[in-house]
N, C-alpha and C positions, 0 to 999 in steps of 0.2 A: 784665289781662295783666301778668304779670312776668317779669323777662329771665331767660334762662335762668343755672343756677346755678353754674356756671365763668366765666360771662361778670360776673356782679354779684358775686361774689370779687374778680375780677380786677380792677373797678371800684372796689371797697371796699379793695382793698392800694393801690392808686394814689393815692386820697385820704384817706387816714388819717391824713397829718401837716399834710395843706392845712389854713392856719387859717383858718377862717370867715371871718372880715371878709371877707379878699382870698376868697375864692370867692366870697360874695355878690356882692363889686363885680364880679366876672368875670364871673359869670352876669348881673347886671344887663346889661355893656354889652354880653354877647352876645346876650342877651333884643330890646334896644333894635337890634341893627344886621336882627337877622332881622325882626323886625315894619316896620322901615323899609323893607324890601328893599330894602339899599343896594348900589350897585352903583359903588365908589368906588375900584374896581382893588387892591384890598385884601382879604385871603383874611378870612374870617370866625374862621377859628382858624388865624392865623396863630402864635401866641404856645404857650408850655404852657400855660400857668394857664388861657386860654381854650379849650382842650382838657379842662382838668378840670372847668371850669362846663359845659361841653356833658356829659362825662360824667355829671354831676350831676343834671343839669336835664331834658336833652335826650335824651338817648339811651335810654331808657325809651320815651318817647314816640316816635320817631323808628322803634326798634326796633317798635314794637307796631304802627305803620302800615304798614310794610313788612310785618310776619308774614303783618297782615290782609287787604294785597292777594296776596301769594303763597298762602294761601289760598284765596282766592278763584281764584286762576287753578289751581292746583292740579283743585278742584271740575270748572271749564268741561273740562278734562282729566285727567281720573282716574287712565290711563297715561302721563301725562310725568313723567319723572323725569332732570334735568339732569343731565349728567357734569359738562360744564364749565361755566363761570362768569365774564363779566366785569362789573367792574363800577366806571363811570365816575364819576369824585368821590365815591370809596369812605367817606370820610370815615376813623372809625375802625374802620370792617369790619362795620357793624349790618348791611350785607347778606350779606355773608356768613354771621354767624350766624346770623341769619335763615332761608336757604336751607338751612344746614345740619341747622339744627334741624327743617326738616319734609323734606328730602332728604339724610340721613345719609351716603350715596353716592357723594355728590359727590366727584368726583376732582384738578379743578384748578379753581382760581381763580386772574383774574388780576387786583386792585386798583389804580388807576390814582387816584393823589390828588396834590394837587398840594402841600398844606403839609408840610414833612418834621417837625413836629412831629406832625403825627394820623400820619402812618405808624407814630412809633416807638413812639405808643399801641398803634396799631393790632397791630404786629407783637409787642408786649408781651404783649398781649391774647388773641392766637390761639396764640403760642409754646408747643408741650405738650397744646392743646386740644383739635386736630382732624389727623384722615388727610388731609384733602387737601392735595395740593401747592398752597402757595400763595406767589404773587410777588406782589410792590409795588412798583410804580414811581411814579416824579414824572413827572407832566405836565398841563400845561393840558388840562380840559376841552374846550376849543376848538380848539385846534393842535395837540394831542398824539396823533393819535386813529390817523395814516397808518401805522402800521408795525405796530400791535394784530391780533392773529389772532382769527376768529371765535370763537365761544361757545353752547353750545346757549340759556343763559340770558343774557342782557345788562340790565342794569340801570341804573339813574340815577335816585337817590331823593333828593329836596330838595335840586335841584341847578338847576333850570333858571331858579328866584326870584335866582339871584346870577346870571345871563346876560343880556348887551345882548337884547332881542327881535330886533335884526335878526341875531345870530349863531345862534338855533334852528331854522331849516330846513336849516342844512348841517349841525349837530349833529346831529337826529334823521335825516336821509339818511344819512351816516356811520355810527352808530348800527346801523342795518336793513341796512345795509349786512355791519354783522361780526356780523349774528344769524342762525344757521341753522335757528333754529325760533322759538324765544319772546322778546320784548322788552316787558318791564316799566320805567315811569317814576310816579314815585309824586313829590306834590308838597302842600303845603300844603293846605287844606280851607279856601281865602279864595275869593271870588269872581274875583280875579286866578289866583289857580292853577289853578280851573276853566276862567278861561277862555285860559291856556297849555296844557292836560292838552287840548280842545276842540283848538286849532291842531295839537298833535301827533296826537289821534286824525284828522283830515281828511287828514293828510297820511300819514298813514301805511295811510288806506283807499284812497288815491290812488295809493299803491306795490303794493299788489297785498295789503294786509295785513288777517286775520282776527282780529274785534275779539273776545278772549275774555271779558274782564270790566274795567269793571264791567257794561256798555251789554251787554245780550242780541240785541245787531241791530249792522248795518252801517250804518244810518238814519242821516240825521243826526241829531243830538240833540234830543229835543221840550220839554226845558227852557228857558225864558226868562226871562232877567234884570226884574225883580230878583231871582229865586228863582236857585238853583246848584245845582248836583249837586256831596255831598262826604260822607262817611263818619264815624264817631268810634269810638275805641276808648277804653275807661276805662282805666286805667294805677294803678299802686296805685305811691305816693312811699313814698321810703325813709325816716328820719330825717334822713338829708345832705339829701334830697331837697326835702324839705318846711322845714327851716333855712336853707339856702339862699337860697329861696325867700319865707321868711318866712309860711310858708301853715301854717294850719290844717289843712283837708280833708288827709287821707292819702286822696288821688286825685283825678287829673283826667282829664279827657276830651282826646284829642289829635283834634282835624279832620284831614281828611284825604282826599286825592281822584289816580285813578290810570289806568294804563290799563293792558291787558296785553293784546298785538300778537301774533300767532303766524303762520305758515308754514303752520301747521295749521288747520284747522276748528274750533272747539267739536264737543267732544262730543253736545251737547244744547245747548239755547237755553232759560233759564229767566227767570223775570220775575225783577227785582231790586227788594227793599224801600228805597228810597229819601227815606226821612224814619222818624222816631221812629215805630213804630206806637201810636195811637189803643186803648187798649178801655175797654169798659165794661158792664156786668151783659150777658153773653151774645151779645158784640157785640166785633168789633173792624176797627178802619179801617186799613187798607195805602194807601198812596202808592205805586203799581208802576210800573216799566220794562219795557215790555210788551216782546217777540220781533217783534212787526209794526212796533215804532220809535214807540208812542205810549207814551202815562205818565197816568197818574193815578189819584185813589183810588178803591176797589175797600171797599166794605161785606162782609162776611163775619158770619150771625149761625148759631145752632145749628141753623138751617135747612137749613144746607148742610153739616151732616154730617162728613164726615174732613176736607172742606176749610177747614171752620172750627177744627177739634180743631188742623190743621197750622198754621194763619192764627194763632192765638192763642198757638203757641209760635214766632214769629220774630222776629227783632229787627233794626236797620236793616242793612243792609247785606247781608242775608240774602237768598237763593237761592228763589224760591217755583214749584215745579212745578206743574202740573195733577196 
């Protein structure tokens, strides 16, 4: 997956004069505070230049997780289609592009980030891009939330790994609170982010809310540690990308793991492929997330016909019907 092509312009004028060294070290030390999830009352891009090693580094990947769970919810409901838009610890606007890029539509968004450096990326970035009316404001994630008007879409992606744990049950209340149909929160693909994405799904089946994807049921979750439930998208590095970085491979896999909450029902309830699938001569093994709240793998050989012909073109995170 690659960002779309107004958006990775826009990326590519922003860093054209940045000299390597200093973005290396910026992506280093922003590499280093996200893998720590630090939580040391310090914005993660507070600074520019750590804003342009997220561009760099991060926002490819970041972007590709977010596509792929709004995808995904998109599928679970085939007729939603967002007017409006908010979206908490907006960063540089990856969800908004995101949104826009598969709901062209979109008529308002409203960005809510707290570093005034990622805003004036952020608003660099969108400036001339897109029809929708779009606002940005500063404010904390966590105190900032009271005076925000609902949104048919609400969002909060790779946001809740920089939150005290005891501040996420008033965050996702408030949260569900300004969503009039659908709430997506997308988070890292660690075993801790599982099991944060876990605390917000219970709690928000608790509120009265319809689990659209990734989970095909309201169940509680039939995963147990040490295994997780988490996604990957492959991401294809730029040249900045991969120098930065210091990496060979031109791509990498971004983990990834999410939920998406609605007002609404699923349309249909389908099994979710949930690990790499398995094959081999005439045969292929799925890991599934069954609709009855159970999971596991499921053999598929050419014995079974259209089920195996569909079994043998799916890939993780993919949709598998009867």
């Amino acid at each position: 997956m690659e960002l779309p092509v107004p958006l990775r312009q826009g990326v590519e004028r922003i860093l054209e004069k940045v000299p390597l060294p200093v973005l290396k070290q910026a992506a280093k030390t922003l590499s280093d505070r996200y893998r720590a999830e630090l939580r040391d009352g310090r914005l993660h891009m507070a600074e520019d230049m750590a804003v342009r090693a997220y561009l760099a580094t991060r926002l490819p990947a970041t972007y590709a997780a977010v596509r792929a769970s709004l995808d995904a919810l998109s599928e679970a409901r085939p007729d939603y289609a967002p007017k409006t838009l908010l979206d908490v610890g907006a960063g540089p606007g990856t969800v908004l592009w995101a949104t826009v890029d598969l709901w062209p539509d979109l008529e308002q968004a409203v960005l809510l980030e707290a570093s005034a450096s990622v805003r004036r990326v952020g608003e660099m970035l969108a400036a001339d891009a897109m029809t929708a009316n779009i606002s940005w404001l500063a404010g904390d994630v966590t105190i900032d939330l009271a005076d925000l008007k609902p949104a048919d879409l609400v969002t909060c992606a790779y946001v809740l790994d920089e939150i005290a744990p005891a501040s996420l049950p008033r965050l996702i209340d408030r949260l569900w609170q300004l969503t009039t149909d659908t709430l997506l929160i997308v988070e890292p693909g660690t075993p801790a982010g599982w099991q944060r994405i876990l605390a917000v799904r219970r709690q928000l089946i608790a509120a009265g809310a319809h689990v659209l994807a990734p989970c095909p049921h309201d169940a509680p979750c039939p995963i147990s540690p040490p295994d997780w439930c988490h996604f990957a998208r492959r991401v294809a590095r730029s040249r900045l990308h991969r120098l930065a970085k210091d990496a060979d491979v031109p791509w990498e896999d971004e983990k990834f793991i999410f939920v998406a909450a609605s007002r609404q029902p699923a349309s249909s309830q389908e099994a979710r492929v949930i690990a790499p699938p398995k094959s081999g001569s005439g045969k292929v093994l799925l890991k599934l997330c069954e609709p009855d709240g159970s999971a596991g793998e499921k053999l598929f050989t050419k014995r079974d016909g259209e089920r195996f012909k569909v079994a043998r073109r799916l890939d993780w995170g993919d949709a598998f019907g009867d």
